[in-house]
C-alpha positions as CSV (number, residue, x, y, z in Angstrom):
1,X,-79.7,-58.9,-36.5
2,X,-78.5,-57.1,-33.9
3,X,-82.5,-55.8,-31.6
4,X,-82.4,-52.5,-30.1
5,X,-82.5,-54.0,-27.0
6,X,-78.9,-55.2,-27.4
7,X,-77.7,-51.6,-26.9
8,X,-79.2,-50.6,-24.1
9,X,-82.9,-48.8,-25.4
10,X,-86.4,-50.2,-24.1
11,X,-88.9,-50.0,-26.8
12,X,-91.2,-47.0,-26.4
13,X,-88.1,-45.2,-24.3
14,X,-86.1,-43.4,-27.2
15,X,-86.8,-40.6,-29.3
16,X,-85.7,-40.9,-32.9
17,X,-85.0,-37.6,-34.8
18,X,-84.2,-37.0,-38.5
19,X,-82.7,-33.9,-39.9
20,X,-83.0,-32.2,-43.4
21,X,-81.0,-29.3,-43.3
22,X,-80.4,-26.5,-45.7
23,X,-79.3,-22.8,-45.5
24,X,-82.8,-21.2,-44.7
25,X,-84.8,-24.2,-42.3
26,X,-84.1,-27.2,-40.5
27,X,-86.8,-29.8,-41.2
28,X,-87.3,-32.0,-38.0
29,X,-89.0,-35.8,-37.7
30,X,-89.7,-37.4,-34.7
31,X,-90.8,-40.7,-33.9
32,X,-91.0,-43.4,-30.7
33,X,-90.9,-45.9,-33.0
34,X,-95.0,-46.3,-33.3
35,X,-96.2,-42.2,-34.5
36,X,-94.3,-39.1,-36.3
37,X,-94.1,-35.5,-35.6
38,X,-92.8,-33.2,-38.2
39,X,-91.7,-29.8,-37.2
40,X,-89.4,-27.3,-39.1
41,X,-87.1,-24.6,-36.9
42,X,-84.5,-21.7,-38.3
43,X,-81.2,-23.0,-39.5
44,X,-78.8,-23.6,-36.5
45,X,-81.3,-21.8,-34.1
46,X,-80.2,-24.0,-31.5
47,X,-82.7,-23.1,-28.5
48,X,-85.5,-23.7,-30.7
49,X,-84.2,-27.2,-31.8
50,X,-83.8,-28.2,-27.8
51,X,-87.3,-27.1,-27.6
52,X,-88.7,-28.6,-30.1
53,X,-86.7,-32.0,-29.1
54,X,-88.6,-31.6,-25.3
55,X,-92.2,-30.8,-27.0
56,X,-91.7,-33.9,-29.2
57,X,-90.8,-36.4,-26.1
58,X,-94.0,-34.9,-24.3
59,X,-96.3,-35.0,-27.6
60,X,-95.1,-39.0,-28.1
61,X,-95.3,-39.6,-24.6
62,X,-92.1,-40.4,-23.8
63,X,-90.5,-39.6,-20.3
64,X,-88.2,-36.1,-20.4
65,X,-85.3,-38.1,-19.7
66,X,-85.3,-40.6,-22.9
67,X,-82.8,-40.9,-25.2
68,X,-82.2,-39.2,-28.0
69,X,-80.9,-40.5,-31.4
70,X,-81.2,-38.3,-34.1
71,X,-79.0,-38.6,-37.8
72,X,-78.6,-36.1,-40.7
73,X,-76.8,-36.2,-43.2
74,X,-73.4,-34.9,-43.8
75,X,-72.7,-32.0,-46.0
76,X,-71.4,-28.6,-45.9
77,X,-72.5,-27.9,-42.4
78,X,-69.3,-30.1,-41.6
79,X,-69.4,-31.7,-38.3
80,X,-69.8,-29.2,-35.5
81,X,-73.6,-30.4,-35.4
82,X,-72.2,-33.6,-34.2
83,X,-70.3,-32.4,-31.8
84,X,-73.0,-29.7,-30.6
85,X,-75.7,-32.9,-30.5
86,X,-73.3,-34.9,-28.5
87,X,-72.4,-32.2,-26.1
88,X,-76.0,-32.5,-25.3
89,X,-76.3,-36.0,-24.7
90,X,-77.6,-37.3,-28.0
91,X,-76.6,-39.9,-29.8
92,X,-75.6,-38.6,-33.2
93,X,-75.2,-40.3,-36.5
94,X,-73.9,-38.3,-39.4
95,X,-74.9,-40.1,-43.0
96,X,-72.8,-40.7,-45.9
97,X,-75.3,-39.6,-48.4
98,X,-74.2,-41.3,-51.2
99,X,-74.9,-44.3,-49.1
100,X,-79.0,-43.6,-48.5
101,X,-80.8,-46.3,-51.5
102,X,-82.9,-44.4,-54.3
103,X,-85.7,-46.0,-56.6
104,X,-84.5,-46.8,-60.3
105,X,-86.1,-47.1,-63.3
106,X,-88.6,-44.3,-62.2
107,X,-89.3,-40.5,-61.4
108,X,-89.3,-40.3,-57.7
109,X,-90.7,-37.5,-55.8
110,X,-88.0,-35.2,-53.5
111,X,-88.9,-32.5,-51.1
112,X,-87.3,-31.4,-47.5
113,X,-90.8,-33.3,-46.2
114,X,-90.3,-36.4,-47.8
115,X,-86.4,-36.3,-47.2
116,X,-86.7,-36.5,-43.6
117,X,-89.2,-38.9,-43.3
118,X,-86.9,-41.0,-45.3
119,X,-83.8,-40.8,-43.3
120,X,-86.4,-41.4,-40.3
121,X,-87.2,-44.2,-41.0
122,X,-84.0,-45.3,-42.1
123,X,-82.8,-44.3,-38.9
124,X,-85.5,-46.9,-37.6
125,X,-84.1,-49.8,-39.4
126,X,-80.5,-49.1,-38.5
127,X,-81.2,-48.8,-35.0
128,X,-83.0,-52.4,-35.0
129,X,-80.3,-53.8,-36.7
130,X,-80.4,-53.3,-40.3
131,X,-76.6,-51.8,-40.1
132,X,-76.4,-51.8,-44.4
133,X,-79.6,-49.4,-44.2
134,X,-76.7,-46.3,-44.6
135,X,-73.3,-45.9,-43.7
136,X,-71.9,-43.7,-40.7
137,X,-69.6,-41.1,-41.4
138,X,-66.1,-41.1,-38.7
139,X,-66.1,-37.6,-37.1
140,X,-62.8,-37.1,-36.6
141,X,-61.6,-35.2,-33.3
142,X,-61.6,-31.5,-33.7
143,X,-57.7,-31.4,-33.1
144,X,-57.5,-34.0,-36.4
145,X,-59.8,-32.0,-37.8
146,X,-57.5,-28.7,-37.4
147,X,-54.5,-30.9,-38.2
148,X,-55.9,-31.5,-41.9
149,X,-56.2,-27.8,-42.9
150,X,-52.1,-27.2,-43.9
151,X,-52.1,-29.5,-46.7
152,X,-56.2,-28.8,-48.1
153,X,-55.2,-25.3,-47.8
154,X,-51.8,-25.9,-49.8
155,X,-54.1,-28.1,-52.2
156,X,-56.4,-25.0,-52.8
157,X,-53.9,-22.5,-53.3
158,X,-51.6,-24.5,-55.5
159,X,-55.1,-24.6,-57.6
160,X,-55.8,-21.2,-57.7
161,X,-51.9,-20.5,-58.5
162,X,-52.4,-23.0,-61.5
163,X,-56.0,-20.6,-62.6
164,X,-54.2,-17.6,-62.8
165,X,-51.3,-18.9,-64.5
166,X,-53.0,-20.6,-67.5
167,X,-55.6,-17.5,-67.8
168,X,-52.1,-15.2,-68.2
169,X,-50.8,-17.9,-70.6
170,X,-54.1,-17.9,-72.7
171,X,-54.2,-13.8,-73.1
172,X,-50.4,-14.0,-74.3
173,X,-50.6,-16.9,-76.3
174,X,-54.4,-14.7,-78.3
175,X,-51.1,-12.3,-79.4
176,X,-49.0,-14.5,-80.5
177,X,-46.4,-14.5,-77.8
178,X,-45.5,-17.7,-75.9
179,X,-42.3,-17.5,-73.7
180,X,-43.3,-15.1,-70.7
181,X,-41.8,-15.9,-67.7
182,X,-43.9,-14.6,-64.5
183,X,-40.8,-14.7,-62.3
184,X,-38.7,-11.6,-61.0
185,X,-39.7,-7.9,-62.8
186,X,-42.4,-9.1,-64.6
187,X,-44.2,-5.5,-65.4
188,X,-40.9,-4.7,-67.1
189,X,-40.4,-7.3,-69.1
190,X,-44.3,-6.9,-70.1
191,X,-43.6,-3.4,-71.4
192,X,-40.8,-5.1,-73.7
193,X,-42.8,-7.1,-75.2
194,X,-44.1,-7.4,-78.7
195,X,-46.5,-8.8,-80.9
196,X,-46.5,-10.5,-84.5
197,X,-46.5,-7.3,-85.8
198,X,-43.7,-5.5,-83.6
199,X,-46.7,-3.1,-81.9
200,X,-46.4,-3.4,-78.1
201,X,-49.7,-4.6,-76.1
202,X,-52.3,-2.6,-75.6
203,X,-52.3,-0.8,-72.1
204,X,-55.6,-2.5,-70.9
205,X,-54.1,-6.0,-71.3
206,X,-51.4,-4.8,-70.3
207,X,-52.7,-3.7,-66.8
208,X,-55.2,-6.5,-66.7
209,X,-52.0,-8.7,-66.6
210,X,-50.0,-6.9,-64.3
211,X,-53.1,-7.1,-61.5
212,X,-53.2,-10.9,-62.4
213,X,-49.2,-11.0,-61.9
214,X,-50.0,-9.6,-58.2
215,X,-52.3,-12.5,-57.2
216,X,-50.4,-15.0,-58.7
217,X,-47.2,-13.1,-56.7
218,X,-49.5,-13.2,-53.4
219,X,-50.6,-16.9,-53.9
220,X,-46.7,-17.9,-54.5
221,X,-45.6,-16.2,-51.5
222,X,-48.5,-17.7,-49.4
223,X,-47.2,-21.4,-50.6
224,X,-43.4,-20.4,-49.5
225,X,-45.5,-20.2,-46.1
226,X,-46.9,-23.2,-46.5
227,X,-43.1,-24.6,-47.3
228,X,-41.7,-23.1,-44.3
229,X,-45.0,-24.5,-42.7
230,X,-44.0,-28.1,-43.0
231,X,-40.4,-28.1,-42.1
232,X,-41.7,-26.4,-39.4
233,X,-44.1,-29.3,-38.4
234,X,-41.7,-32.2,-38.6
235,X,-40.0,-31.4,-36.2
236,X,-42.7,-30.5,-33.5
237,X,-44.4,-33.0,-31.1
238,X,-47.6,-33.3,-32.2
239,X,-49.0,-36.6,-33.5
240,X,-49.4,-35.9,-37.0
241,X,-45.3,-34.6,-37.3
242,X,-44.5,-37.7,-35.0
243,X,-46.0,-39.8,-37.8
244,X,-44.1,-37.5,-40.7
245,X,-41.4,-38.1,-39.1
246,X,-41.2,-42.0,-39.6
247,X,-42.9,-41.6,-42.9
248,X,-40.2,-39.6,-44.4
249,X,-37.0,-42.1,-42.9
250,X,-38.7,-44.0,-46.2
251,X,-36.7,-43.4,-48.9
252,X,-39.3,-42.2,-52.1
253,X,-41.4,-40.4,-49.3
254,X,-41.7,-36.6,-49.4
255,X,-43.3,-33.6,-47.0
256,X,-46.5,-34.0,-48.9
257,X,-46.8,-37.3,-49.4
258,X,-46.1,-37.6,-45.6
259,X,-48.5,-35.2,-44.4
260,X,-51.6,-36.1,-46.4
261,X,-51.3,-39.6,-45.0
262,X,-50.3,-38.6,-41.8
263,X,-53.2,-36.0,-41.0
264,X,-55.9,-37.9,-42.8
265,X,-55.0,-41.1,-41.8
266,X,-52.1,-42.5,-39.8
267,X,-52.1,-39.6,-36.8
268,X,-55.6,-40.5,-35.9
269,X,-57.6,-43.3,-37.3
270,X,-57.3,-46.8,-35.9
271,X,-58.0,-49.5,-38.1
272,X,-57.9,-53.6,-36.6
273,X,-57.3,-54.8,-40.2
274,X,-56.0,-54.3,-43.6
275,X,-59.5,-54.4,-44.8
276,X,-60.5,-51.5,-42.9
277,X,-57.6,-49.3,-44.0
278,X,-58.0,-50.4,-48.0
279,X,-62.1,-49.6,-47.5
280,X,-61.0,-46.5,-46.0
281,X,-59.4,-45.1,-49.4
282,X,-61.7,-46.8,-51.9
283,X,-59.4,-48.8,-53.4
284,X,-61.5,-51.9,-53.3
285,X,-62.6,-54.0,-56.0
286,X,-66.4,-54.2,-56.5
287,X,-67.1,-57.2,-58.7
288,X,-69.9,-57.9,-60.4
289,X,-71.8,-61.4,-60.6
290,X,-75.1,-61.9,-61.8
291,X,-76.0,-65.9,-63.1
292,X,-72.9,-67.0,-65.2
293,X,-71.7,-63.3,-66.1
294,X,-68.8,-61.8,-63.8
295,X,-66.6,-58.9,-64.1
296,X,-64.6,-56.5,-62.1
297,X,-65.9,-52.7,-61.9
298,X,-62.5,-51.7,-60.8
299,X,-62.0,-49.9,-57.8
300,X,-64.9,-49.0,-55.4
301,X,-63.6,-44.9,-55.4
302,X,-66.3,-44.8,-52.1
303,X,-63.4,-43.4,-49.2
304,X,-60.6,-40.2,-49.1
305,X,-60.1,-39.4,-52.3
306,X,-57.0,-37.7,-51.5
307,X,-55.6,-40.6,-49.8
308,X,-56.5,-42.6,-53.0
309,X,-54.8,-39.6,-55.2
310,X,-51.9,-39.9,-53.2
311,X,-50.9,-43.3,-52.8
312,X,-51.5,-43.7,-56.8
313,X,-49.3,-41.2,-57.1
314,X,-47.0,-42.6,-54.7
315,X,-47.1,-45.9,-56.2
316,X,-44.8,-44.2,-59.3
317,X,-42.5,-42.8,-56.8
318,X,-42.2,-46.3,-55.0
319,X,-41.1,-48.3,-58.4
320,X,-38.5,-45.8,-59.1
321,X,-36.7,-45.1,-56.1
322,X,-37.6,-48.5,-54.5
323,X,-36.8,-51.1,-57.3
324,X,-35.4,-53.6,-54.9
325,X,-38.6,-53.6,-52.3
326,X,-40.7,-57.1,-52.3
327,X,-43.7,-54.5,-53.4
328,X,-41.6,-53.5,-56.9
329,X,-40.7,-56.9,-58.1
330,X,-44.0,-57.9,-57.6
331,X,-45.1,-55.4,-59.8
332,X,-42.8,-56.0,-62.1
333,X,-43.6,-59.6,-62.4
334,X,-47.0,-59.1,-62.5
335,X,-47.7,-55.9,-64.8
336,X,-44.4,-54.3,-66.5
337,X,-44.9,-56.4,-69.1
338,X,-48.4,-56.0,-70.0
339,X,-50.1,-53.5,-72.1
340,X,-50.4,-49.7,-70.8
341,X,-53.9,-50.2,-69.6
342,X,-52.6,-53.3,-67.6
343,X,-49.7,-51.0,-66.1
344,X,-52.6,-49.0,-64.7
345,X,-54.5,-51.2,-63.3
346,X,-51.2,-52.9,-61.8
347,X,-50.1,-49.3,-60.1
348,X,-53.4,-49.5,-58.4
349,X,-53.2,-52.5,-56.8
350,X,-49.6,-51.4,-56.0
351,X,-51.1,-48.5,-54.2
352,X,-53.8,-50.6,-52.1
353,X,-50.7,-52.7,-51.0
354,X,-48.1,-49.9,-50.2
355,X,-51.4,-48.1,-48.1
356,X,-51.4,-51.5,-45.7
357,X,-47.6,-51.8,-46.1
358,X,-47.2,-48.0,-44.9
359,X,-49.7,-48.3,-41.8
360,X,-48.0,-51.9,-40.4
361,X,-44.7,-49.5,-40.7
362,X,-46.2,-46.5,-39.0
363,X,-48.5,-48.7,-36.9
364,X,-46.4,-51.8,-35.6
365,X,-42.7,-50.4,-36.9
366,X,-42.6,-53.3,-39.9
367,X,-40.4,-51.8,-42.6
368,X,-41.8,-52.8,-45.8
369,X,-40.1,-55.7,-46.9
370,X,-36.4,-54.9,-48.9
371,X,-37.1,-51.5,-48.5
372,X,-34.3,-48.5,-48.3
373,X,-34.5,-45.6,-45.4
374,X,-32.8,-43.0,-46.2
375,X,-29.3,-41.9,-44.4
């Protein structure tokens, strides 16, 4: 167990502070370690929350300049607490919330009250050592944090592109007419249509699909953008087209591919082993054990889901344009033979293994072993 002493903090000389936020108030607890003070301020009224941080030190008796280390957990508010907090000193630690424990077997009671005096005294643990008491979220830098948006925001659009193209399939499709293409002059080639009975469609569908053939026509020319986007990026000096750069000398690897892994991972997280990075994506086993029964869960699905989605996907891409790498025979000796559900499981473990294989290459320059670069 690691004391409190150990990281600098005398007993009695640190103010602990939990947060419950939500849109309308901001439910504060205090605590010294011995007694609580609940308060509640406005959402993000910051002045009041400074205040309210200096009443609490006085009311607890501890000196103005203490320390202060506070938690919440992470949510939609997205990080620029954190960085607010720790512009003022504090000592900030933003919760995984799926990580805080819960009763089972039972009804348990749940209010913004007995929220924060939960994660206070969680807080408590943690900070005497009880480091499995919840799990810290990374905060990346805001620079890594501005680096992410081109690919979420291609990931959202190519969504909403997808919505408006099966809801103009499905009214088509209610009159009998399959084979529409929304590309070019769409409006005339609406008006030429007909239905099962040789009538044309009525004029409200009609315009209803013409308006929908406008977003769909904005949300397509806002992806060429993004296209144009990340040519543009490759070949500029930042860290995460740096990193796209030697990502993409792979043969198999592609813009996308390149720049999910590079801004979410490669361009500015720092891992000291393979462990970390596999933990990182949830694509850990969790086993189960309990007396002389064992099985496997499957994968832990706990870190960046789009990392995961990616390097699954990926994993396809590697067997077939990478048949001669170490990675693909050992696939192929392990799970090409098996059933479909064995396949499956195999391309998962493939991905876990191409994730450490990718960061050594990016990392430490170790091409994976009998793999192709491209020309």
């Amino acid at each position: 167990m690691q004391a409190a002493e150990e990281r600098g903090y005398e007993a009695g000389q640190v103010l602990y502070m939990a947060m419950e936020l939500s849109n309308r108030k901001w439910k504060l607890g205090f605590s010294n370690g011995a007694r609580m003070r609940r308060k509640s301020v406005e959402a993000r009224d910051q002045k009041r929350l400074l205040e309210e941080v200096s009443l609490a030190k006085r009311k607890l008796g501890l000196p103005a300049e203490a320390q202060v280390v506070c938690c919440y957990e992470a949510g939609r508010d997205g990080h620029w607490i954190h960085r607010w907090l720790s512009a003022e000193g504090f000592e900030v630690l933003e919760i995984d919330s799926s990580s805080i424990e819960t009763a089972r077997g039972r009804k348990h009671v749940k209010t913004d009250r007995v929220d924060v005096e939960k994660l206070l005294d969680l807080l408590l643990r943690y900070k005497l050592g009880f480091r499995k008491a919840f799990r810290v979220v990374r905060v990346p830098p805001e620079a890594a944090e501005a680096g992410q948006r081109l690919h979420r925001e291609d990931e959202y659009l190519t969504g909403q592109r997808t919505r408006v193209t099966n809801r103009m399939q499905s009214l088509l499709v209610a009159q009998g007419i399959t084979e529409l293409s929304l590309k070019g002059d769409f409006a005339a080639r609406l008006a030429r249509v007909r239905r099962w009975d040789g009538q044309g469609l009525s004029p409200e569908l009609k315009a209803e699909l013409v308006r929908m053939h406008v977003q769909y026509r904005l949300i397509d020319e806002q992806l060429a953008e993004l296209v144009r986007a990340y040519a543009a990026e490759l070949e500029s000096g930042t860290a995460v087209g740096a990193s796209r750069r030697r990502l993409e000398n792979l043969k198999a690897m592609g813009p996308k591919t390149s720049r999910i892994l590079s801004a979410e991972v490669f361009a500015w997280r720092k891992f000291g082993k393979a462990k970390e990075l596999a933990g990182m994506s949830g694509l850990t086993p969790t086993p189960s054990q309990s007396g002389d029964e064992q099985r496997e869960q499957g994968i832990s699905k706990a870190g960046n889901r789009r990392v995961r989605w990616v390097m699954i996907e990926f994993a396809w891409l590697w067997l077939r344009w990478q048949p001669d790498s170490e990675l693909s025979r050992w696939y192929r000796r392990r799970f090409a033979h098996g059933s479909r559900r064995m396949r499956r499981i195999g391309i998962v473990a493939l991905a876990r293994k191409l994730l450490i294989a990718l960061w050594r290459y990016v990392e430490f320059g170790e091409i994976p072993a009998g793999a192709v670069l491209k020309t």
